[in-house]
C-alpha positions as YAML, in Angstrom:
chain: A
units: angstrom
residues:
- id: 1
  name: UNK
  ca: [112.73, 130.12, 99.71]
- id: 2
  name: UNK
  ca: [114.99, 129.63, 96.72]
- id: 3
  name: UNK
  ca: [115.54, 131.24, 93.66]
- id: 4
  name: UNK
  ca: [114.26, 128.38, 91.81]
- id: 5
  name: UNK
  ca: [111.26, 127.64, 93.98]
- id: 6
  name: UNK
  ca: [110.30, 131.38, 93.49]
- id: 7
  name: UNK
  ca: [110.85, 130.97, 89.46]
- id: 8
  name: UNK
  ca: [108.27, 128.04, 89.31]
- id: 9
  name: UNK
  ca: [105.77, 129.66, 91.72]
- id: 10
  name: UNK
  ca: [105.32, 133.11, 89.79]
- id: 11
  name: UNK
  ca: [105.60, 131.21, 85.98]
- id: 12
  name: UNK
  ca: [102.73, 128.91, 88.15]
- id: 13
  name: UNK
  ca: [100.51, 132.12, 88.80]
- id: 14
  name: UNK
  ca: [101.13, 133.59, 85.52]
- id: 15
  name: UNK
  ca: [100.65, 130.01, 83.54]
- id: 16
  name: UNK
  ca: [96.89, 129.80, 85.82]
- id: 17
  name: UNK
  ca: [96.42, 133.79, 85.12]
- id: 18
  name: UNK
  ca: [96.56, 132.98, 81.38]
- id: 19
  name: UNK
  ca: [94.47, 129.95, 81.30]
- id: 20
  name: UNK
  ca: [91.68, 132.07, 83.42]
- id: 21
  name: UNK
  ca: [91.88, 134.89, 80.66]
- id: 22
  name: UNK
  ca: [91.58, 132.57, 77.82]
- id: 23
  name: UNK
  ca: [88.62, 131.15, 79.43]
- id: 24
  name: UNK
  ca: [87.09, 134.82, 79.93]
- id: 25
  name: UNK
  ca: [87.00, 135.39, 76.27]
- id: 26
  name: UNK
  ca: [86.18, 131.98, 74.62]
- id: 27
  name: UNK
  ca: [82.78, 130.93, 74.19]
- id: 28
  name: UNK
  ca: [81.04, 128.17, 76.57]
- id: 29
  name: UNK
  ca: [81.61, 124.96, 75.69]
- id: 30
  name: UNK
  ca: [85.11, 125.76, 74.42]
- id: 31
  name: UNK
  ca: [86.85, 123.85, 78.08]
- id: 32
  name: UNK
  ca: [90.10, 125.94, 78.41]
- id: 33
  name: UNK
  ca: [89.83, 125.94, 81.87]
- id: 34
  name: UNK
  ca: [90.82, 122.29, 81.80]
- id: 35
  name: UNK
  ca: [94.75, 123.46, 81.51]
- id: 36
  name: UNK
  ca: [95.06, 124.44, 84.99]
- id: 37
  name: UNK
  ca: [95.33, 120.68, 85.96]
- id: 38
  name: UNK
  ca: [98.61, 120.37, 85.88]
- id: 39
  name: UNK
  ca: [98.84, 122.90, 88.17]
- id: 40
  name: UNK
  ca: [99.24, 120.61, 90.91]
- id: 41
  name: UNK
  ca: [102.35, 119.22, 89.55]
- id: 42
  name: UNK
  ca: [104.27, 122.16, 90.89]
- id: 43
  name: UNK
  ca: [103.20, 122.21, 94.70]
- id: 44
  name: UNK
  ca: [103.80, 118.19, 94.24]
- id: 45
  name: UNK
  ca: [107.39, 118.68, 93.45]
- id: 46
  name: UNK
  ca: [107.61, 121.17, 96.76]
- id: 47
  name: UNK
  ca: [105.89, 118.47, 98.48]
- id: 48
  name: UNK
  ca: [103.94, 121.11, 100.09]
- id: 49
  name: UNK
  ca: [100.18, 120.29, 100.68]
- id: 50
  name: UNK
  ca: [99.15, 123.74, 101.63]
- id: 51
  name: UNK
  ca: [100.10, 124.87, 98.19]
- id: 52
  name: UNK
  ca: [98.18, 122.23, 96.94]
- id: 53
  name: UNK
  ca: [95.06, 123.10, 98.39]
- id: 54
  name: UNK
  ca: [95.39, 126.88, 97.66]
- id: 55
  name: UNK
  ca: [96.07, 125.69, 93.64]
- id: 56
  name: UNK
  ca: [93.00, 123.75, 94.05]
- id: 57
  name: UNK
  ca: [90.75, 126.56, 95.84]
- id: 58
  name: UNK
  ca: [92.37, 128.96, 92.59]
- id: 59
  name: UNK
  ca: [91.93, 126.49, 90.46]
- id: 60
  name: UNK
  ca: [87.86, 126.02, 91.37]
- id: 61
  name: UNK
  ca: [87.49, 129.99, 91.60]
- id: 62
  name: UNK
  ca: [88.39, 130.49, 88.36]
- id: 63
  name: UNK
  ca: [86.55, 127.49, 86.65]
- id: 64
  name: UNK
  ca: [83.32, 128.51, 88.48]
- id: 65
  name: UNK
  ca: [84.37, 132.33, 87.34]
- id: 66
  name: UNK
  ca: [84.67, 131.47, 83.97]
- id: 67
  name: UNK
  ca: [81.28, 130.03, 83.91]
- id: 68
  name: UNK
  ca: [79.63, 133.23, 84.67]
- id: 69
  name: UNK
  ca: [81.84, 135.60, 82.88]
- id: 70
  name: UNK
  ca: [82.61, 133.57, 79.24]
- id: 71
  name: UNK
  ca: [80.45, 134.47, 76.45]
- id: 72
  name: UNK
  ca: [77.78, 131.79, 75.49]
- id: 73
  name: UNK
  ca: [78.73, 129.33, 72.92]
- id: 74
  name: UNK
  ca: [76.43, 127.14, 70.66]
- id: 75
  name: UNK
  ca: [75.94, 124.27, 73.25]
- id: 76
  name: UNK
  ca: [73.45, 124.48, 75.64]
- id: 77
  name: UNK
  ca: [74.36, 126.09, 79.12]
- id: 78
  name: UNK
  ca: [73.44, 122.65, 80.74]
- id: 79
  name: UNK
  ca: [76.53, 120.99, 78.91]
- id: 80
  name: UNK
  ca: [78.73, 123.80, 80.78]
- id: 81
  name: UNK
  ca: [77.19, 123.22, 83.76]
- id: 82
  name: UNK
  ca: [77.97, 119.19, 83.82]
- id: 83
  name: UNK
  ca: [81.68, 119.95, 82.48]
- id: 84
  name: UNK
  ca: [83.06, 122.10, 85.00]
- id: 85
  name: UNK
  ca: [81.06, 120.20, 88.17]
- id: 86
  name: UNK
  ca: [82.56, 117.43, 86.75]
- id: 87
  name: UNK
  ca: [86.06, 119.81, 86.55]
- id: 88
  name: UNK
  ca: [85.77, 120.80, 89.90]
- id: 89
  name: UNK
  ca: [85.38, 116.88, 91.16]
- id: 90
  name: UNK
  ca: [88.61, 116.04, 88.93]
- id: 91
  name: UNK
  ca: [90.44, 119.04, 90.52]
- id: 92
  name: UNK
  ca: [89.93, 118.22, 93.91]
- id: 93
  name: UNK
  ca: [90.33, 114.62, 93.19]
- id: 94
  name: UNK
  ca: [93.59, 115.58, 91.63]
- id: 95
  name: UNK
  ca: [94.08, 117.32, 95.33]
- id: 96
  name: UNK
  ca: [93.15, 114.25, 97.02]
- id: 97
  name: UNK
  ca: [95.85, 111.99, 94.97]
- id: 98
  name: UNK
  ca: [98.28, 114.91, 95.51]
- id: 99
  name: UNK
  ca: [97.80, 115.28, 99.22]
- id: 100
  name: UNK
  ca: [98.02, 111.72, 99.61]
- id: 101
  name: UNK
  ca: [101.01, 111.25, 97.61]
- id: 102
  name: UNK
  ca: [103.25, 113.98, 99.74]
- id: 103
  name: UNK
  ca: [102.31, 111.99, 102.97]
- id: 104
  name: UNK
  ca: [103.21, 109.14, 101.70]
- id: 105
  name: UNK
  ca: [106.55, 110.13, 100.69]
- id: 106
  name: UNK
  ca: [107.16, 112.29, 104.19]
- id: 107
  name: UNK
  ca: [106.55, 109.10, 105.74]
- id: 108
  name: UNK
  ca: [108.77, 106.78, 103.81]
- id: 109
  name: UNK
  ca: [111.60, 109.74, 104.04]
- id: 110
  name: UNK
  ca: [110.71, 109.63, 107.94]
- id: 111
  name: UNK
  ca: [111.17, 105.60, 107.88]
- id: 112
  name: UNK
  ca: [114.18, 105.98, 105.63]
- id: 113
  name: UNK
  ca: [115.81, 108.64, 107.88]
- id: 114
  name: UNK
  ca: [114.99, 106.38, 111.14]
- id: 115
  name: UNK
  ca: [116.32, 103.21, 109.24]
- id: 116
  name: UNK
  ca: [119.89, 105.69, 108.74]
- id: 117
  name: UNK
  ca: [119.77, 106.20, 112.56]
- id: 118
  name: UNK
  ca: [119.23, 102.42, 113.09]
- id: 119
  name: UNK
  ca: [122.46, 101.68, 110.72]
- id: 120
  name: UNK
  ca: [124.60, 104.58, 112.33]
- id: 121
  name: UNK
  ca: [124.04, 102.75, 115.82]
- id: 122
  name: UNK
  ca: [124.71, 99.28, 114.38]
- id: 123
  name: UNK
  ca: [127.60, 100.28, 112.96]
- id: 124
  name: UNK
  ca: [128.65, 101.76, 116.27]
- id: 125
  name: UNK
  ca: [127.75, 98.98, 117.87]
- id: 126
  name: UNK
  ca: [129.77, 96.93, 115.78]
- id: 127
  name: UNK
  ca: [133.04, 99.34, 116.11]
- id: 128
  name: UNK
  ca: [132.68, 99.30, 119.85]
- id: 129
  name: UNK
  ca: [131.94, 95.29, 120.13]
- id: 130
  name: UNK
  ca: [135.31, 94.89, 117.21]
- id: 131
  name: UNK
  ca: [137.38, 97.19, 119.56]
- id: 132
  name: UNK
  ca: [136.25, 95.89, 123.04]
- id: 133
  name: UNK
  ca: [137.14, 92.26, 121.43]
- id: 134
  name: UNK
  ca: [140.65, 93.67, 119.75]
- id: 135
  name: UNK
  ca: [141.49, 94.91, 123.38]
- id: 136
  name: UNK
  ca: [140.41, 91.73, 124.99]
- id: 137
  name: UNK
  ca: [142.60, 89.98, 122.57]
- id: 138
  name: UNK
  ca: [145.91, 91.93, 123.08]
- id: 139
  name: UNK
  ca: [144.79, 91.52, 127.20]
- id: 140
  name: UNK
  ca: [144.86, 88.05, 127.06]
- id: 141
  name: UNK
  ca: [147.69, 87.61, 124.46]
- id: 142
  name: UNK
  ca: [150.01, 90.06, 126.68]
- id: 143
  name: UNK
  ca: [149.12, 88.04, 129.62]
- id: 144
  name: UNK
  ca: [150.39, 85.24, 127.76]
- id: 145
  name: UNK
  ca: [147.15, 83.58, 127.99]
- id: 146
  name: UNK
  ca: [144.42, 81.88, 125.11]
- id: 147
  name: UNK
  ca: [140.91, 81.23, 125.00]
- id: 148
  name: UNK
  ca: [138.21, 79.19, 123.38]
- id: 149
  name: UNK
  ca: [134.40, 79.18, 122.70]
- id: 150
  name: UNK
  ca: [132.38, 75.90, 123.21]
- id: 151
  name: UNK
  ca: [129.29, 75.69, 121.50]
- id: 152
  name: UNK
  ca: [127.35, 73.11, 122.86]
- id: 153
  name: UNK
  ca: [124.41, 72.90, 120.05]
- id: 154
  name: UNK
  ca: [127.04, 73.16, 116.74]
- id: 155
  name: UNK
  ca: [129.52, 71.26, 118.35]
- id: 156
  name: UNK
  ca: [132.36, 73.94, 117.21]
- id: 157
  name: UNK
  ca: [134.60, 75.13, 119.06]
- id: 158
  name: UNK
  ca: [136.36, 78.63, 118.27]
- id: 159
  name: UNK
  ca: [140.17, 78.78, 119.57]
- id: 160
  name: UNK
  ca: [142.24, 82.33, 120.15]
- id: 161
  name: UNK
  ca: [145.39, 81.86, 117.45]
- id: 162
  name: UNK
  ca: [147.53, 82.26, 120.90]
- id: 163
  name: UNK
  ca: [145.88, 79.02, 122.27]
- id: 164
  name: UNK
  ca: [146.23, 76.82, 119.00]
- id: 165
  name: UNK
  ca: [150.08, 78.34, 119.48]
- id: 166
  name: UNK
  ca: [149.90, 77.15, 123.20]
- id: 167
  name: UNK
  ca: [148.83, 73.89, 121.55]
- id: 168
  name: UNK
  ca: [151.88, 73.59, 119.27]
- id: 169
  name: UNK
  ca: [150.08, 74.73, 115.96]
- id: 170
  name: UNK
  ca: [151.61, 77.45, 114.19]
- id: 171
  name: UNK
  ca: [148.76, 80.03, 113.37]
- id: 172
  name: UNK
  ca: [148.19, 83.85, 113.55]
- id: 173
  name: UNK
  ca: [144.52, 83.75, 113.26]
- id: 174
  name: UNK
  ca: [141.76, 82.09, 115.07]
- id: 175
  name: UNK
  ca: [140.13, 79.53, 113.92]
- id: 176
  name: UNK
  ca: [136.99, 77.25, 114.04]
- id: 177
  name: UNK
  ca: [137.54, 73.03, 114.16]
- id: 178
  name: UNK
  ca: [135.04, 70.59, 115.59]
- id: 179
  name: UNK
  ca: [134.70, 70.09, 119.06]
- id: 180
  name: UNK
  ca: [136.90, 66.32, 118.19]
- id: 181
  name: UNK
  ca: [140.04, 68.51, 118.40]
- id: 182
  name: UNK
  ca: [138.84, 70.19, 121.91]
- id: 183
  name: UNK
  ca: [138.01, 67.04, 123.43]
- id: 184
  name: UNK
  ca: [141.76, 65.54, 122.66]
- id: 185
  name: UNK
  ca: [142.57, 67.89, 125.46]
- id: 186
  name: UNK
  ca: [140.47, 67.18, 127.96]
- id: 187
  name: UNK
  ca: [142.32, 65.63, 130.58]
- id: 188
  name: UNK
  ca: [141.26, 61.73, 130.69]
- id: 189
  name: UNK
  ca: [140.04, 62.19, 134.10]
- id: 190
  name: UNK
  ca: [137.60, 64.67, 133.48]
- id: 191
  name: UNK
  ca: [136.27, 63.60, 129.93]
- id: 192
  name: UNK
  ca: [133.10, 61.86, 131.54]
- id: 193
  name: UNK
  ca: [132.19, 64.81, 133.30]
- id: 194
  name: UNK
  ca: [132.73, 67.46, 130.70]
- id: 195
  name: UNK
  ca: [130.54, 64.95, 128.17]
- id: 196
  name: UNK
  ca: [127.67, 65.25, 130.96]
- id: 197
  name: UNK
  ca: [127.93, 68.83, 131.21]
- id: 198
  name: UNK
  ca: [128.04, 68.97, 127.66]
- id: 199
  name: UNK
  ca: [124.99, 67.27, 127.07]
- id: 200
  name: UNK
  ca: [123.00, 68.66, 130.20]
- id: 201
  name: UNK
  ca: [124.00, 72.25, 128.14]
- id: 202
  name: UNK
  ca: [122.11, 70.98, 125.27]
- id: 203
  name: UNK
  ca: [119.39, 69.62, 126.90]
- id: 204
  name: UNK
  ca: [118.66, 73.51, 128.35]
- id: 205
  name: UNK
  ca: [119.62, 75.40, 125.13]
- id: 206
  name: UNK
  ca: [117.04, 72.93, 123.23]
- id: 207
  name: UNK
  ca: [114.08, 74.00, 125.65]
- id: 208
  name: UNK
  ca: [115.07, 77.76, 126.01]
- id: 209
  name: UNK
  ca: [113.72, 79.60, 123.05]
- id: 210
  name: UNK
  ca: [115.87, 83.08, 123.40]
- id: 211
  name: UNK
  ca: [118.93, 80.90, 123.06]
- id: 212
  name: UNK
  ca: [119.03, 80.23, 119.35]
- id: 213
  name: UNK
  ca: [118.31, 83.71, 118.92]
- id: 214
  name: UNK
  ca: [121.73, 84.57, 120.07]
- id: 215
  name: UNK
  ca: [123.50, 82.43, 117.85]
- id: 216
  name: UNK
  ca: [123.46, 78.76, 120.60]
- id: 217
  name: UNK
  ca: [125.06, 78.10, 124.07]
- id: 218
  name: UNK
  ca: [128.76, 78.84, 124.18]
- id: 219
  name: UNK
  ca: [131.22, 78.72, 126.86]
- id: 220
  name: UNK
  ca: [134.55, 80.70, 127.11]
- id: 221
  name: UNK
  ca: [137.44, 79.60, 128.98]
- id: 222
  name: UNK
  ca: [140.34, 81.29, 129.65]
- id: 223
  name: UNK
  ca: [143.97, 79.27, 129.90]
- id: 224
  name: UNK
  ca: [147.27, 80.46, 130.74]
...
């Protein structure tokens, strides 16, 4: 426990100690046992709900202790009677909310701590997909190779800057163009069939729902 934490739980006791001897020696009817409410603020700030029960089992000793002990004022001893039951159901009410209020924020620091976890592993994720693709890049640029994604439902195709080199433009990053520019180098022969598979790719990416969760049919070539 910390200096600090120790600090605000003995000026705690001593603050409730002098509210209970105030209420010894005034009359009945004079409420000074209402100041230990805020009591609660304290084991709030700890976030600690067994303190929060003991303040409120202290809190209803000494209001009920008070009632017995305190001289009698001018008011009836009925009127006492109704304040502090109606004390003790705001203290423990004031437990209730307090309670409540430290679970609620252990579970939103538990979702916020599982949320960090979540972004620590996408971010790995992310390095490790970034470096697996930087490798794959050098790979294929050492082998004097380039490659290209296809994707069937944009119509896009995304070329490796060593292919749109291989190609005769003069580029050192990759680059997205519409599938137009891929088709121009299609061999004649085989532009008929590649439109069929195309379009046969579409077809099964519209009636397969997982694959416009993952961003739409591609296909990768690889030419050297």
């Amino acid at each position: 426990m910390s200096n600090k934490r120790r600090a605000l739980i003995v000026a705690l006791i001593l603050y409730s100690v002098l509210v209970f001897v105030l209420d010894l020696i005034s009359p009945l009817g004079i409420e000074v046992w209402v100041l230990n409410l805020p009591v609660f603020l304290v084991p709030m700030l700890f976030r600690n709900t067994r303190m929060v029960v003991l303040a409120g089992l202290a809190c209803s000793i000494m209001t009920l202790t008070g009632s017995v002990l305190s001289p009698p004022g001018s008011n009836p001893p009925s009127w006492d009677i109704i304040n502090r039951g109606m004390g003790l159901a705001t203290i423990w009410l004031m437990a209730y909310m307090a309670i409540n209020t430290i679970n609620r924020s252990r579970q939103l620091d538990e979702a916020l701590g599982s949320l960090r976890l979540e972004m620590d592993q996408h971010d790995r994720t992310t390095r490790s997909l970034e470096q697996s693709e930087e490798r794959l890049r050098l790979t294929v640029e050492g082998a004097g190779m380039g490659t290209f994604d296809v994707n069937v439902e944009s119509g896009t195709v995304y070329w490796s800057a060593s292919y749109l080199r291989m190609l005769g433009y003069a580029t050192n990053v990759d680059r997205e163009t519409p599938i137009d520019m891929w088709l121009r180098v299609v061999y004649p022969e085989d532009q008929v069939r590649v439109q069929e598979e195309r379009e046969q790719a579409r077809q099964i990416a519209r009636f397969t729902p997982w694959s416009t969760a993952s961003g739409g049919w591609t296909t990768r070539r690889s030419i050297g």
